[in-house]
C-alpha positions as CSV (number, residue, x, y, z in Angstrom):
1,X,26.5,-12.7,0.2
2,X,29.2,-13.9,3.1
3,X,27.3,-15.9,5.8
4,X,28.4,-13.4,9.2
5,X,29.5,-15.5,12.1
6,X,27.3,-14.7,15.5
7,X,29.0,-13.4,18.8
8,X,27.2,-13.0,21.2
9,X,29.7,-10.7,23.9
10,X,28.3,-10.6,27.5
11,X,29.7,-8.0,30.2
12,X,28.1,-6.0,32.9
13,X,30.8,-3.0,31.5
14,X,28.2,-1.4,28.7
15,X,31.9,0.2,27.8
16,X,33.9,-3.3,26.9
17,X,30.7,-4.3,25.2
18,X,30.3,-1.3,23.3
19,X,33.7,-0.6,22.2
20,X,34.0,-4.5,21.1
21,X,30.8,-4.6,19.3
22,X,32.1,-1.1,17.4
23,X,35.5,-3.1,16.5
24,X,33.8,-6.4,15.4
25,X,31.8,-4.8,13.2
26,X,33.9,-2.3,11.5
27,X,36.3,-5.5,11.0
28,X,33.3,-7.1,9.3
29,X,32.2,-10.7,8.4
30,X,30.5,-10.7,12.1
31,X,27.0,-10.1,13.5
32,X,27.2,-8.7,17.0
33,X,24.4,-8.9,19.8
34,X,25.6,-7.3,23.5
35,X,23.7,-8.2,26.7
36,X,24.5,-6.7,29.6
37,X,23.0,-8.7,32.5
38,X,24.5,-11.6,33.1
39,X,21.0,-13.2,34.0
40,X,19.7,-12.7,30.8
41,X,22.6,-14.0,29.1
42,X,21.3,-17.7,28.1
43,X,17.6,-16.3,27.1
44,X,19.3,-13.9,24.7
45,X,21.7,-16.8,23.5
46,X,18.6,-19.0,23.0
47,X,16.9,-16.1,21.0
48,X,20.3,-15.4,18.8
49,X,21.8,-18.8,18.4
50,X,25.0,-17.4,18.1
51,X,28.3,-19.3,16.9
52,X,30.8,-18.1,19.6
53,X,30.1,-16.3,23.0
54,X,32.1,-13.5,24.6
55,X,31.6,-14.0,28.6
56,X,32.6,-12.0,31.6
57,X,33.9,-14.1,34.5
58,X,32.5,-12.1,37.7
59,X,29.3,-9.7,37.3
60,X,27.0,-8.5,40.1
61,X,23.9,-10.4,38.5
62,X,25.5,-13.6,38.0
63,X,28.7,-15.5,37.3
64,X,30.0,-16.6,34.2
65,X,30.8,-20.2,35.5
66,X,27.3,-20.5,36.2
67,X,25.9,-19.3,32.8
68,X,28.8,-21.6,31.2
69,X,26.7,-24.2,32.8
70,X,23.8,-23.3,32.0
71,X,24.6,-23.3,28.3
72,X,26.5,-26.7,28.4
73,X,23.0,-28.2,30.4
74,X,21.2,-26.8,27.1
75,X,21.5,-29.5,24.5
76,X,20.5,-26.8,21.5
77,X,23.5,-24.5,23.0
78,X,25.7,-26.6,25.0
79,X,28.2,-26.7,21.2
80,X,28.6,-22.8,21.5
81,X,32.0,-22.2,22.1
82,X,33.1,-19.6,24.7
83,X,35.7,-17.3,25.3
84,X,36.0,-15.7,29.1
85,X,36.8,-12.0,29.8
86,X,38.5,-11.5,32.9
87,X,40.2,-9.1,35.2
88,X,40.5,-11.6,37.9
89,X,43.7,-13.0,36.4
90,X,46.6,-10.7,34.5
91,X,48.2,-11.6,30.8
92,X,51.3,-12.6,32.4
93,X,49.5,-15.1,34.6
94,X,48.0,-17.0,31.8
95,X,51.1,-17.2,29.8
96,X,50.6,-14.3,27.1
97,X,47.6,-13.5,24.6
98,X,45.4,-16.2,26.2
99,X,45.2,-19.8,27.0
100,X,42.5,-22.3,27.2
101,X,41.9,-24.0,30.0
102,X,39.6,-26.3,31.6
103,X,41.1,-29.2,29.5
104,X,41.0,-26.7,26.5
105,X,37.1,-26.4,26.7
106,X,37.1,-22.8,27.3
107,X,39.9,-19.9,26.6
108,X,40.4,-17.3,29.0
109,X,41.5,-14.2,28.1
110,X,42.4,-11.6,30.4
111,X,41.0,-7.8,30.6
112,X,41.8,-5.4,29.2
113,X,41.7,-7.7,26.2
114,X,42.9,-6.2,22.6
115,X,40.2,-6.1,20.1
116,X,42.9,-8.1,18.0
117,X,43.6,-10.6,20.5
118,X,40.4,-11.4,20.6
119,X,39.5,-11.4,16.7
120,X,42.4,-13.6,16.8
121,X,40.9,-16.4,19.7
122,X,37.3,-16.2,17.9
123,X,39.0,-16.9,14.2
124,X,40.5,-19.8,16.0
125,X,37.6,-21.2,17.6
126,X,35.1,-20.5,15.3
127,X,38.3,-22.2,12.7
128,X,37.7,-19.3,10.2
């Protein structure tokens, strides 16, 4: 049996998590877990131990910088990568399909993201 790779995708928008849970999971090979409060973000990531996170930027519960932090400050999820979700910035403004930034820590892809732009970015950081 296939070992599935863990995302965790966080987003205040039950519909972005929804409709990329649906894709991720008819594309297969993935377990998916959605949270949709940004405040319970690291508690769920602590509880799932997944191998790649999916984070919204801006929510109205708390900021995706912060929980970034929060998870790097955690030395049993601090190696999780992340890939950011935002409408804050367009395609165009970050050169295309996505860019890393940060000093390449952390991609940053902008909304509304194609579910294979982003199967793309978490093959590439997860190096499956």
């Amino acid at each position: 049996m296939e070992d599935k790779k863990k995302i965790l995708l966080v987003d205040d928008e039950e519909s972005i998590t929804r409709t990329l849970k649906l894709f991720l999971d008819r594309r297969g090979g993935f377990e998916v877990r959605t949270e949709n409060r940004g405040s319970q973000a690291v508690r769920v990531a602590r509880d799932f131990r997944p191998d790649l996170i999916v984070l919204d930027v801006v929510m109205p519960d708390s900021d995706g910088g912060a929980i970034a932090q929060d998870l790097g400050e955690d030395p049993e999820l601090q190696s999780i990568p992340i890939i950011f979700l935002t409408a804050i910035i367009k395609e165009q403004e970050i050169g295309g399909h996505g860019k890393a930034i940060g000093g390449g820590v952390h991609t940053y892809l902008a909304k509304p993201v194609e579910p294979d732009v982003l199967i793309s970015h978490i093959q590439e950081r997860l190096g499956v």
